[in-house]
C-alpha positions as CSV (number, residue, x, y, z in Angstrom):
1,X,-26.6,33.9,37.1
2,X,-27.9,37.7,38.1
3,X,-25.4,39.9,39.7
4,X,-27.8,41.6,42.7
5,X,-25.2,43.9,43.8
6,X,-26.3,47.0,41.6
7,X,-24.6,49.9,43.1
8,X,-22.1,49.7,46.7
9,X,-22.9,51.7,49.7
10,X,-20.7,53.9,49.3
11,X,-22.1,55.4,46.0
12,X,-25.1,55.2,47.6
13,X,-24.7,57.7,50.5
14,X,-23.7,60.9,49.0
15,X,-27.0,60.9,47.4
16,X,-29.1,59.4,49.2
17,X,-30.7,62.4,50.8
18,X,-31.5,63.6,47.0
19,X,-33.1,60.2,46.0
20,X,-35.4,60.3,49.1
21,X,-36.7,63.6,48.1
22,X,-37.6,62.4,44.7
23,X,-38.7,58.7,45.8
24,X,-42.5,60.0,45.7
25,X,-41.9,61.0,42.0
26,X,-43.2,58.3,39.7
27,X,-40.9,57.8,36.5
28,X,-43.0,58.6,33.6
29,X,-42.8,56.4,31.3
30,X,-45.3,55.5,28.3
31,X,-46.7,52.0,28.0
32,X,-44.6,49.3,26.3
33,X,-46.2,49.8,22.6
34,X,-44.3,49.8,19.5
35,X,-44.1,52.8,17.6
36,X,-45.8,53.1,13.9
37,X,-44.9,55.6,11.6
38,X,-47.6,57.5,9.7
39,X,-46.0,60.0,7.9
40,X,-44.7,59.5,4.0
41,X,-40.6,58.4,4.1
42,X,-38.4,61.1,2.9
43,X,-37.7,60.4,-0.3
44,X,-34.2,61.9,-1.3
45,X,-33.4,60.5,-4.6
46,X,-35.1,60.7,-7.6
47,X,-36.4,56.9,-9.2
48,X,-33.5,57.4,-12.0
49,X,-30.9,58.3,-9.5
50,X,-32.0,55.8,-7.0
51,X,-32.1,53.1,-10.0
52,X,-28.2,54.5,-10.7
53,X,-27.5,52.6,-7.6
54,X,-29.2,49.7,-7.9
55,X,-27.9,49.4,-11.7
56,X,-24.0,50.2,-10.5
57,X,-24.4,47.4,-7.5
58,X,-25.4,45.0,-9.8
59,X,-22.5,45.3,-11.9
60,X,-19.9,45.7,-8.8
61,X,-21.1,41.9,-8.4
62,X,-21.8,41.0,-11.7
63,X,-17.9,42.3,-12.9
64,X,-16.0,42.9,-9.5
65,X,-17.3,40.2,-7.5
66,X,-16.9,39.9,-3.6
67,X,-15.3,37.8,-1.4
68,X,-17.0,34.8,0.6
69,X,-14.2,33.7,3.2
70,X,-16.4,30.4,4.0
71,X,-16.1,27.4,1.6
72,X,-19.3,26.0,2.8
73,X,-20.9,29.3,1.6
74,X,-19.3,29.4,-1.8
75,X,-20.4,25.7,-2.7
76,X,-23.8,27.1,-1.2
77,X,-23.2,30.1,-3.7
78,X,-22.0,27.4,-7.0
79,X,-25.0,25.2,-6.5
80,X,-27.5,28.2,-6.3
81,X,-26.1,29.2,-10.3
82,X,-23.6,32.1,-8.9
83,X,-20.0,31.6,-10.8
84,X,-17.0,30.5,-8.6
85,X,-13.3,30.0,-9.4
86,X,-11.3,27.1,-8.3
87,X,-8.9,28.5,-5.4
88,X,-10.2,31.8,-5.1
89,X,-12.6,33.2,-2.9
90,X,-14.3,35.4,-4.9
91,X,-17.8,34.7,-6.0
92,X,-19.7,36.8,-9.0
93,X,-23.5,37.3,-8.9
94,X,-25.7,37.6,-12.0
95,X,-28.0,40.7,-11.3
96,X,-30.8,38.5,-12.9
97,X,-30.1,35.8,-9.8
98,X,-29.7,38.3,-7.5
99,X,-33.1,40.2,-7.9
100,X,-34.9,37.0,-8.1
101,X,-33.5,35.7,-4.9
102,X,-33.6,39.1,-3.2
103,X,-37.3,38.6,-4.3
104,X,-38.2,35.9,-2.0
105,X,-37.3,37.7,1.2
106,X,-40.9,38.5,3.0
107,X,-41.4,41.9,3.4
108,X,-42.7,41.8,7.0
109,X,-42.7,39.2,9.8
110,X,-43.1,38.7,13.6
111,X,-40.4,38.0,16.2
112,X,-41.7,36.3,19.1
113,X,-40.7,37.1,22.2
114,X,-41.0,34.3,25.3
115,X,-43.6,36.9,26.8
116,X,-45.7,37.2,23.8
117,X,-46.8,40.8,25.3
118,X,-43.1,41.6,23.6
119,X,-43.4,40.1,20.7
120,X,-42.5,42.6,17.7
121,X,-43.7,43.1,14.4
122,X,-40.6,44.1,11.7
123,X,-41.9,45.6,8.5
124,X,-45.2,47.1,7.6
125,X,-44.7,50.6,9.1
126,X,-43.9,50.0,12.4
127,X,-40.5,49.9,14.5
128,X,-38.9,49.0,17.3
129,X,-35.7,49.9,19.4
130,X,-33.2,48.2,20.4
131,X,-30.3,49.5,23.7
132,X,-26.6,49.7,22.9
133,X,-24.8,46.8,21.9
134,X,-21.4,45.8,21.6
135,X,-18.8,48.5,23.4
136,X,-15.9,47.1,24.8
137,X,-16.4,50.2,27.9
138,X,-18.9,51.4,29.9
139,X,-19.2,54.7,32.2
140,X,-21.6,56.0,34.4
141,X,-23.4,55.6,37.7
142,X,-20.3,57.3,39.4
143,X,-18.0,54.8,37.9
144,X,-15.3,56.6,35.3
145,X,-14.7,54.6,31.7
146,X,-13.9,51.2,32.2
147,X,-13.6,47.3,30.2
148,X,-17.0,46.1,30.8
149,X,-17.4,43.3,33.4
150,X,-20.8,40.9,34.0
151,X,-22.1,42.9,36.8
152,X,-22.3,46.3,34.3
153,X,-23.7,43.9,31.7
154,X,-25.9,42.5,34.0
155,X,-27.1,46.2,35.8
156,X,-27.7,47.3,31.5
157,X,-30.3,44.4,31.1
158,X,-31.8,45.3,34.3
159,X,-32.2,49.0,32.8
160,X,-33.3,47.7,29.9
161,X,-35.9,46.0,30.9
162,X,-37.4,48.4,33.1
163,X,-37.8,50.7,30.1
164,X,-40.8,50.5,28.3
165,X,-38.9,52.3,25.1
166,X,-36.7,49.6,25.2
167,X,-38.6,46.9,22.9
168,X,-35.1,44.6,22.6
169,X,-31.6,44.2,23.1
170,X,-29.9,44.3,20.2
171,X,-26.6,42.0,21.7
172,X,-24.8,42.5,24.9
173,X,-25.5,45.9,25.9
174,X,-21.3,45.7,27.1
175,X,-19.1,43.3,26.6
176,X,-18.0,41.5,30.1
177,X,-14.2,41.3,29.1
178,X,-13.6,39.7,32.0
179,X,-15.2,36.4,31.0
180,X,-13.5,33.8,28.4
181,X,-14.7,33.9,25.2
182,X,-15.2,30.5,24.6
183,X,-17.8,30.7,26.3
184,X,-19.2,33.6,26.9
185,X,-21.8,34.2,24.8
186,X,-23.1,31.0,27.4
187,X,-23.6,33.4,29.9
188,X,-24.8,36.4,28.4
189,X,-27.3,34.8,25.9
190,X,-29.1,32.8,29.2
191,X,-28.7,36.5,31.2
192,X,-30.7,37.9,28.3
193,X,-33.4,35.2,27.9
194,X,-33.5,35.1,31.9
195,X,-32.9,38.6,33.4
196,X,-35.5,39.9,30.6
197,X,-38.5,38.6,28.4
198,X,-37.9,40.8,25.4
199,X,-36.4,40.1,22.2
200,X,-32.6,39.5,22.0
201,X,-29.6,39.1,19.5
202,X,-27.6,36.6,19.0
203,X,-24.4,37.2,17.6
204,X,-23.2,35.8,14.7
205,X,-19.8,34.4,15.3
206,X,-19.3,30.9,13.7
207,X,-21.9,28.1,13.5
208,X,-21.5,27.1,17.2
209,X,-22.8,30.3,19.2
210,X,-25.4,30.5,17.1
211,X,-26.2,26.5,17.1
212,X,-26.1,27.8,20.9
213,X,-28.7,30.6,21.2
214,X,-30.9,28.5,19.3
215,X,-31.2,25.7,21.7
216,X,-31.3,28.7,24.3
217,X,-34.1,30.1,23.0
218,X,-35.7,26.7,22.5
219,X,-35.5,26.1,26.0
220,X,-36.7,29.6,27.5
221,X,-40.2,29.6,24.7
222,X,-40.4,25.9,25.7
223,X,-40.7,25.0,21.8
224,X,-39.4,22.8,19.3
225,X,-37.2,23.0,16.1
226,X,-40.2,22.9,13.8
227,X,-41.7,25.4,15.6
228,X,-39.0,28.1,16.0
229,X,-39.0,27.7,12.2
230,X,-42.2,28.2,12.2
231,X,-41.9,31.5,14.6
232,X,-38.8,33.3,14.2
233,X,-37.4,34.0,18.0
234,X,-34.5,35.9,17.7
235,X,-32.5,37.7,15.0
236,X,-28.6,38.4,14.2
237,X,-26.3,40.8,12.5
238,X,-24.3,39.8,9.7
239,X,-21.7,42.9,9.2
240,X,-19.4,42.5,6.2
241,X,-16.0,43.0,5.7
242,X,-16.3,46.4,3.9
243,X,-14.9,46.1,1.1
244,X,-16.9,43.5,-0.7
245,X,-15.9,40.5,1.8
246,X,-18.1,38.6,3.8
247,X,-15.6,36.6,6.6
248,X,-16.3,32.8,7.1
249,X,-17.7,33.1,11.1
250,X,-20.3,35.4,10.0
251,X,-21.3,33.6,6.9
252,X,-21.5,30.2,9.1
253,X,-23.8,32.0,11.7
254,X,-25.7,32.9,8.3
255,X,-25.9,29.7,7.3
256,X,-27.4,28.1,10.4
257,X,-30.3,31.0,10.8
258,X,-31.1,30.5,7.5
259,X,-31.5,27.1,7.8
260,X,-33.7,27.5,10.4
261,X,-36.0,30.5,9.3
262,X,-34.2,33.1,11.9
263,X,-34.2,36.6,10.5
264,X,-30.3,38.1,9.7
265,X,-29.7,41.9,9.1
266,X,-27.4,42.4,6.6
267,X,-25.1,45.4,7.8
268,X,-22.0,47.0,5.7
269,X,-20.1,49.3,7.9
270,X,-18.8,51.2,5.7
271,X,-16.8,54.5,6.1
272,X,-17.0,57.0,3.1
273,X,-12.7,57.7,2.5
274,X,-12.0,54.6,4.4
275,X,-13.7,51.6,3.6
276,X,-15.6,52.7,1.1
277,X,-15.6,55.4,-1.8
278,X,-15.5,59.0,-0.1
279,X,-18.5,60.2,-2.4
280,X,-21.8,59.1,-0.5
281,X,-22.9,57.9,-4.0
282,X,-20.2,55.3,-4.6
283,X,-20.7,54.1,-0.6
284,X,-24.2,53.7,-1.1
285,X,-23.5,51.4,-4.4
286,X,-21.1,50.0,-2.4
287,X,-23.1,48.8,0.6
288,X,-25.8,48.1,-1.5
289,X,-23.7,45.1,-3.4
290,X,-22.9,43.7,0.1
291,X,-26.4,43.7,1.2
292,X,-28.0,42.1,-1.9
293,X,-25.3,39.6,-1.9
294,X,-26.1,38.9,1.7
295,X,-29.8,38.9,1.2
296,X,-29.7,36.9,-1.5
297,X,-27.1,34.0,0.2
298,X,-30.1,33.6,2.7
299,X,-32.2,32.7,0.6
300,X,-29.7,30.3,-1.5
301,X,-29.7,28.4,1.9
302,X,-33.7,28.7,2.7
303,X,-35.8,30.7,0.0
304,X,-38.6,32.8,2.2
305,X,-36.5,33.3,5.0
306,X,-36.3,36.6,6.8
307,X,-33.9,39.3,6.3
308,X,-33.5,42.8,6.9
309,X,-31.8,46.0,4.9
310,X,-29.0,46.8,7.2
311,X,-27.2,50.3,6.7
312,X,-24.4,51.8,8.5
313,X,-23.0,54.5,5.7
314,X,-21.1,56.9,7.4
315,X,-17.9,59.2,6.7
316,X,-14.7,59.7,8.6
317,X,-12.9,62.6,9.9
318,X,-10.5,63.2,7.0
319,X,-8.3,65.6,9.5
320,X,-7.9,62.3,11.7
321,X,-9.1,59.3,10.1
322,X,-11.6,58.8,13.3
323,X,-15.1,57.3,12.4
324,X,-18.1,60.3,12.5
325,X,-21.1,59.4,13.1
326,X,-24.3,61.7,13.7
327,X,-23.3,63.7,10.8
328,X,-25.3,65.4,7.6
329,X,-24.0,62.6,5.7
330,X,-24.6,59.9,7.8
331,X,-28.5,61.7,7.9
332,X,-28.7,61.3,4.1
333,X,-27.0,57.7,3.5
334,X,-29.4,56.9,6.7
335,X,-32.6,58.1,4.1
336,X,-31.2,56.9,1.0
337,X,-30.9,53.6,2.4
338,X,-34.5,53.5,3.6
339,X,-35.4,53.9,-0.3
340,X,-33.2,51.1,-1.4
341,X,-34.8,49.1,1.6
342,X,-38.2,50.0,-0.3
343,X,-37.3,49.3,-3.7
344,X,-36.1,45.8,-2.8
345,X,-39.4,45.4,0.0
346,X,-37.4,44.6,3.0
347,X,-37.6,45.7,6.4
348,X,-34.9,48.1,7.5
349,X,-32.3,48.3,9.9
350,X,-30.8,51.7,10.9
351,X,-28.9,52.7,14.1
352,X,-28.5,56.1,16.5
353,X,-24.8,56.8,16.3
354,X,-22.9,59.2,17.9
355,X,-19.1,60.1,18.1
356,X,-19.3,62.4,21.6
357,X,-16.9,60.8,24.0
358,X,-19.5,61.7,27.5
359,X,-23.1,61.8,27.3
360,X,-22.7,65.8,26.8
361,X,-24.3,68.0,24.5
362,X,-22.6,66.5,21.4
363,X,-24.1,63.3,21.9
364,X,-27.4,64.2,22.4
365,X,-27.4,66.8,18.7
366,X,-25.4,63.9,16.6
367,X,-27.8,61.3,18.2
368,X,-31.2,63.6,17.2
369,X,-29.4,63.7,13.7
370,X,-29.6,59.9,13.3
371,X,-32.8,59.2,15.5
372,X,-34.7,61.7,13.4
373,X,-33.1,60.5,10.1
374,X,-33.7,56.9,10.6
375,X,-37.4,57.5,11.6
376,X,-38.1,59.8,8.7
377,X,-36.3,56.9,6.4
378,X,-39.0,54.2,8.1
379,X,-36.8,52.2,9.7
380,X,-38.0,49.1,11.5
381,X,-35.1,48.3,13.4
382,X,-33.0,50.7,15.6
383,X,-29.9,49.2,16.6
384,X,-28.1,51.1,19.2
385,X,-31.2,53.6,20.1
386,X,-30.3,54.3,23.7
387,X,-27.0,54.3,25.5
388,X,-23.9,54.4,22.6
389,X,-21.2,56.8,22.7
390,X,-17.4,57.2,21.0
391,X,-18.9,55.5,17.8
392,X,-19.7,52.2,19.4
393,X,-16.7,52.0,21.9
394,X,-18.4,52.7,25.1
395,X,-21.5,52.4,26.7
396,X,-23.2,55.2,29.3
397,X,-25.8,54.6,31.7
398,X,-27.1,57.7,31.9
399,X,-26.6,58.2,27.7
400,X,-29.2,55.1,28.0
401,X,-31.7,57.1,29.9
402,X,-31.2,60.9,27.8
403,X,-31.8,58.7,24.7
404,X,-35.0,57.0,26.2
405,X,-36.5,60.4,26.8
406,X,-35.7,61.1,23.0
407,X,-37.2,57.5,22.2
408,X,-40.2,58.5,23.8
409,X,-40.2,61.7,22.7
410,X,-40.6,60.8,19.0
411,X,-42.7,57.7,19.9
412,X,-45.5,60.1,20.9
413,X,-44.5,62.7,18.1
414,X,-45.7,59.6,15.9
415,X,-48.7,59.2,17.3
416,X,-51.8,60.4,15.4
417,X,-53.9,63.7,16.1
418,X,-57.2,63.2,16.5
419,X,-59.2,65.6,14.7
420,X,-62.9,65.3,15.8
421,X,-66.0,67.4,16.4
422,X,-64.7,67.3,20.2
423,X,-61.5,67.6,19.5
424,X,-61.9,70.8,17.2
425,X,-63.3,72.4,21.1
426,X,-65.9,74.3,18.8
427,X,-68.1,74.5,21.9
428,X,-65.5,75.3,24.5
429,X,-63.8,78.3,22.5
430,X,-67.4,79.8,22.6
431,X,-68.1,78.9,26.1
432,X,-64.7,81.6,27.1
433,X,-65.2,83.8,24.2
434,X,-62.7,86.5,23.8
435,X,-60.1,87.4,26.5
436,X,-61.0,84.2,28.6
437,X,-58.6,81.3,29.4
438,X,-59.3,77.5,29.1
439,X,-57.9,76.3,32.1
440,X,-60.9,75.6,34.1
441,X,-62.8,74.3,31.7
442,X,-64.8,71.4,31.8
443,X,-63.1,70.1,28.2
444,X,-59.7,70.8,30.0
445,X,-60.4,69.5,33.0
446,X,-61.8,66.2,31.4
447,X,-58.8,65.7,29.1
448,X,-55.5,67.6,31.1
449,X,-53.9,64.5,32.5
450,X,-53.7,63.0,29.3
451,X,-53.4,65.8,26.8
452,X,-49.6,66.3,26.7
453,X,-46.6,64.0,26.9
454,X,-45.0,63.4,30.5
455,X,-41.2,63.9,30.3
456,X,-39.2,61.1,32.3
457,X,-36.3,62.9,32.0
458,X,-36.9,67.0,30.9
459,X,-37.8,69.6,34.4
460,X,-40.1,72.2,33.4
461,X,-39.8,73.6,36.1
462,X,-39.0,77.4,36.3
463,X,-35.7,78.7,37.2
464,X,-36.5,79.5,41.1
465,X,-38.0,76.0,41.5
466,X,-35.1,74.2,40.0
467,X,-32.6,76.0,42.3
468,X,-34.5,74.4,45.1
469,X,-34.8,71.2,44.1
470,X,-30.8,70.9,44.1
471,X,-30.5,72.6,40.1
472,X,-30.2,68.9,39.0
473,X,-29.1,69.3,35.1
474,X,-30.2,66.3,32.6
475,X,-27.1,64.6,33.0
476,X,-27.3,64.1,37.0
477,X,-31.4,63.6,36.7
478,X,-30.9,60.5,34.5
479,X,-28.6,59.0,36.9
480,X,-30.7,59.0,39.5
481,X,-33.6,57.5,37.3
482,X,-31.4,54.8,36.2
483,X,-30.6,54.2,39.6
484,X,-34.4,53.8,40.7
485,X,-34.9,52.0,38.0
486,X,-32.4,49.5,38.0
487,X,-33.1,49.5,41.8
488,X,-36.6,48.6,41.6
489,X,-35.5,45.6,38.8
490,X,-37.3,42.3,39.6
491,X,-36.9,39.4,36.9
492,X,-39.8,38.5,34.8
493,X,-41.4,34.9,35.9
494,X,-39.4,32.1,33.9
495,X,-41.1,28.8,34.4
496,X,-39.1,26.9,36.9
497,X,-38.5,23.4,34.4
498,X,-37.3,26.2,31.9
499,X,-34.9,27.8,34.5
500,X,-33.2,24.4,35.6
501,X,-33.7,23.4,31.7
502,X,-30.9,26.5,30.9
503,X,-28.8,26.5,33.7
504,X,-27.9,22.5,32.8
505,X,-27.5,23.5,29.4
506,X,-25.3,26.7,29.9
507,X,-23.4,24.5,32.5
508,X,-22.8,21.0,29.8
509,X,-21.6,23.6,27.1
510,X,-19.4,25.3,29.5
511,X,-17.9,22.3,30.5
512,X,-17.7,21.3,26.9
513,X,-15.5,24.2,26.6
514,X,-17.8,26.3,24.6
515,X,-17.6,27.8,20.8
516,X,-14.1,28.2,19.2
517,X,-12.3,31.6,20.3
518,X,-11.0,32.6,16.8
């Protein structure tokens, strides 16, 4: 199933002069780790205005209701004590039921990867990042905007797992449009447990693809159903409807994960003026009903079973109607929603967004916007950290590699700073005295190499210097990184049983026909 034609010839030659001169450059990237936060979450409410929301979310289900397209979920919903109507498909949620359900979600838990060096920890501080998911396009590596196709999705995963900041994929990092639908989430779910060994999404479209990637992911850890329960493997996205309407495929895929202890992040994507109320405090109460209603259906079907605080609160341009993302709103919905995630104890979901139509200087300010945003808000999930552009419509190569730098960048902002009696250099400050310099020092000299963070992306070089080298801007520098990268791809060891194991399976659903298309 992997596509080993990575780039043609052709693109090949007209830079392959430059490439050769950089070949001896090592790409510096830090060690896979997962980032921890030590620093106190902004908080940007006050208790009483934060409680405001909880309070008005309550009533929206308590009064308003929402809508629960699936009736498998609502007789789910009727048994659990919510109130349902017959013929309607509306469903009204006591805020007493709610918080105690919402209750029973753990705080924290581990997703096991089938290299356990992968495996992640969601909650409890720390976070992890997940590449682009989900555009219909990609661009990049000398090829204009196009529909995705397997090769590009199979070239992202390559990428992707060469990156160390890259601690999952977060769904198909572009859609391959050329393939039928019925089955091919077949494909790319046994690329993704194949091609890498990190962490991957399955999407949550109707019972069947997800009934799928669970026996996929069976096969790959070679474990059982008791076990998977036991060790949550993979995770989804549940997006509602916005507003207030959870569709019947993503409740089904809800239903099976549940059942089977697989964590679900609960995701509004709601648009302040669109979707949702254009004040940022009537969107937050909003998206806040959908995600305790979500939370709380999870654990209807399995009390104790994982789920994350997914937000995506952003506002629209009001000129055009076009989705904005990236914004100052979308910064403060992005913290706000980190203390809701805290009030209610959940790990949280957030997501780098952008609206810049080229990996340009636009995407890289509205992406630093939501990176920094979502990590001063504590998230423990970044959806979307490296590669997005257009507001989720296309996906950029080189966008992937800009945003890795930035990934990195704040990975090792995060870091702690030691302060000891060696560190405070006491002895070495006296040693040069006044007017000296400290560069050949033995406490420099035992420390430079690893004093300072290595850019894999950023020249420091001066002006004269980068002239020479060919004046390479970001843009064309992560190109060529991606290429080396994606160039020097080999697929993590897969047990050989396990391989023939996955290919008969992908090849008896296939001819089965697959998962429904609508």
């Amino acid at each position: 199933m992997q596509d080993d034609s990575v780039t043609t010839p052709s693109r090949r030659s007209g830079r392959q002069r430059n490439l050769n001169a950089r070949a001896t450059v090592a790409i510096a990237q830090r060690p896979w780790q997962q980032p921890r936060s030590r620093l106190a979450p902004v908080e940007l409410l006050s208790t009483d205005e934060l409680e405001s929301i909880h309070l008005t979310s309550l009533r929206i289900l308590e009064e308003i209701g929402i809508d629960f397209l699936s009736p498998a979920a609502r007789e789910i919903v009727r048994e659990a004590g919510g109130t349902t109507l017959p013929g309607s498909e509306r469903v009204h949620l006591d805020r007493r039921l709610v918080e105690s359900l919402v209750a029973k979600a753990p705080p924290s838990f581990q997703l096991h990867a089938r290299n356990p060096e992968r495996s992640l920890q969601v909650g409890g501080g720390s976070t992890f990042f997940c590449c682009v998911a989900s555009p219909p396009n990609c661009q990049g590596l000398g090829q204009p905007r196009h529909p995705g196709t397997l090769p590009d999705f199979r070239t992202f995963l390559k990428l992707g797992q060469q990156l160390n900041i890259i601690h999952a994929f977060g769904g198909y990092p572009v859609e391959p449009s050329e393939i039928n639908a019925r089955v091919r989430h077949l494909l790319c779910l046994a690329d993704l447990a194949s091609m890498t060994d990190k962490v991957f999404h399955a999407y949550a479209l109707g019972r069947e693809r997800i009934l799928d990637a669970i026996e996929i992911v069976k096969i790959v850890r070679g474990i059982d159903e008791e076990r998977l329960a036991r060790e949550p493997s993979f995770f989804t996205v549940v997006n509602s409807s916005s507003p207030l309407r959870y569709d019947k495929p993503m409740l089904e895929g809800a239903i099976e994960m549940a059942r089977r202890n697989q964590p679900v992040a609960y995701t509004p994507f709601t648009l302040a003026g669109a979707m949702a109320p254009i004040t940022l405090a009537g969107a937050l109460a909003q998206q806040n009903a959908e995600v305790l209603a979500g939370v709380a259906f999870s654990q209807m079907v399995r009390p104790g079973t994982p789920c994350l605080y997914g937000a995506y609160t952003s506002n629209v341009d009001m000129r055009s109607g076009a989705p904005a993302f990236g914004t100052p709103e979308y910064a403060k919905t992005t913290l706000i929603s980190g203390q809701l995630a805290r009030r209610y104890r959940l790990p949280y979901r957030a997501s780098n967004g952008n609206a810049a139509n080229g990996p340009d200087a636009q995407s890289v300010y509205e992406s630093a916007m939501s990176l920094w945003s979502a990590m001063l808000a504590q998230s423990n999930l970044m959806m979307h950290a490296a590669g997005w552009l257009e507001g989720g419509l296309c996906s950029s190569f080189e966008k992937l590699v800009i945003d890795a730098e930035m990934l990195q960048m704040i990975a090792a902002f995060m870091e702690p700073t030691p302060i000891t009696e060696e560190t405070l250099a006491l002895d070495a400050i006296r040693d040069v005295g006044p007017g000296g310099h400290f560069f050949g020092t033995p406490h420099t000299l035992a420390r430079y190499e690893s004093a300072f963070y290595v850019p894999m992306l950023s020249d420091w070089s001066n002006y004269g210097r980068w002239q020479e080298g060919g004046a390479q801007d970001a843009f064309t520098r992560a190109g060529e990184i991606a290429r080396r990268l994606i160039d020097s791809y080999e697929p993590p060891p897969l047990a050989p049983d396990r391989a023939d194991a996955l290919a008969d399976f992908v090849a008896r659903r296939t001819a089965e026909g697959g998962a429904p298309a609508d």
